[in-house]
N, C-alpha and C positions, 0 to 999 in steps of 0.2 A: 456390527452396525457402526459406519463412523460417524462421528459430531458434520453437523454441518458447519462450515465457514461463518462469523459471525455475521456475514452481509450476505443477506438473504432476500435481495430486493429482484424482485420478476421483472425486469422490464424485457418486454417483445421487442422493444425498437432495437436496434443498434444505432441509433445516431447517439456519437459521442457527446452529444448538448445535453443526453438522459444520465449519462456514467457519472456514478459517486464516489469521491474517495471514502472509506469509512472509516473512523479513528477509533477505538477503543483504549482511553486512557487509561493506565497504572492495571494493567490487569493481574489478575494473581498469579501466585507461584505456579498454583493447581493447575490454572488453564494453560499459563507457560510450562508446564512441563505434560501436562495431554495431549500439545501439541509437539512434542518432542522439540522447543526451539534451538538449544544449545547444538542438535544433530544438524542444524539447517546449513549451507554455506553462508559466508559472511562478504560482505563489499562494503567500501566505503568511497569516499569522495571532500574532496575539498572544499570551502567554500565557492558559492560562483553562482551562474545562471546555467539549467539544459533542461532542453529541449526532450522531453522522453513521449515514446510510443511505446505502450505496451500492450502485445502481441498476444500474452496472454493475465490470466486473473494474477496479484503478487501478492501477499501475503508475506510485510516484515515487521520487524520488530526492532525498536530504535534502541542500542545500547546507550550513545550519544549522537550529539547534532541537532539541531534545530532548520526543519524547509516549512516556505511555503508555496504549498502547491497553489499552480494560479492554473485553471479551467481553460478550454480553448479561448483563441481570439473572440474580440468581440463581447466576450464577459469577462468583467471587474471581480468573480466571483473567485474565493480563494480558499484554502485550510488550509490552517499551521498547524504540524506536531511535530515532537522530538522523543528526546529522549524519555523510556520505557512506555512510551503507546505503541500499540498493536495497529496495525493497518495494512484495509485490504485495498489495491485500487485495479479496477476491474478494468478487463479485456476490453481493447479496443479505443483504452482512453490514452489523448493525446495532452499533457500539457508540460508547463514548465515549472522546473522546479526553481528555487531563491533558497541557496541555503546559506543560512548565516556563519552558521557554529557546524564545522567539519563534523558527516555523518560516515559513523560507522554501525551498522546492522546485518539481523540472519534474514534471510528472505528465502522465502519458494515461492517454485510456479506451478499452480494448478493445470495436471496435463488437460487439454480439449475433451479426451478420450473418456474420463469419469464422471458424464453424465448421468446418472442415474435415479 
């Protein structure tokens, strides 16, 4: 039986205006390594602004870097994390990032296919 994701929020709608980023700050060793993170692939990025769509759930973990994700147009609505928080930001959210302090992180994508 796996763990479920730490963002466990039901929403029926898919309009992007419902999607949450979810941050889990400083989490432990234990949970970092139940999740196998070190196995994950890793990407990083410079400072800057962009634009992201993501297509499916992501689920990374900040070694460094500092963003703030800013919510579609239209909302003033933002969260910052960086370095060693856990975050998940779900299917189908559209926003931009602002990142200050060059990030480098392990991220996965949860396949569509493991609903159960």
């Amino acid at each position: 039986m796996a763990a479920e994701p730490c963002s466990s929020s039901s929403s029926s709608s898919s309009s992007s205006s419902n999607l949450r980023i979810t941050v889990e700050r400083n989490p432990s060793e234990s949970r970092l390594s139940q999740l196998d993170i070190k196995c994950w692939p890793k990407w990083g990025c410079s400072p800057g602004k962009y634009q992201l769509k993501f297509d499916a759930e992501e689920t990374c973990y900040l070694l460094k870097g500092r963003v703030k994700a800013y919510y579609p147009k239209g909302s003033s609505e933002y969260v910052e994390f960086g370095a060693g928080d856990l975050v998940t930001i779900p299917k189908g959210l559209t926003c931009t990032w602002d990142v200050s302090l060059a990030v480098d992180k392990h991220y996965k994508f949860e396949s569509s296919s493991s609903s159960s």
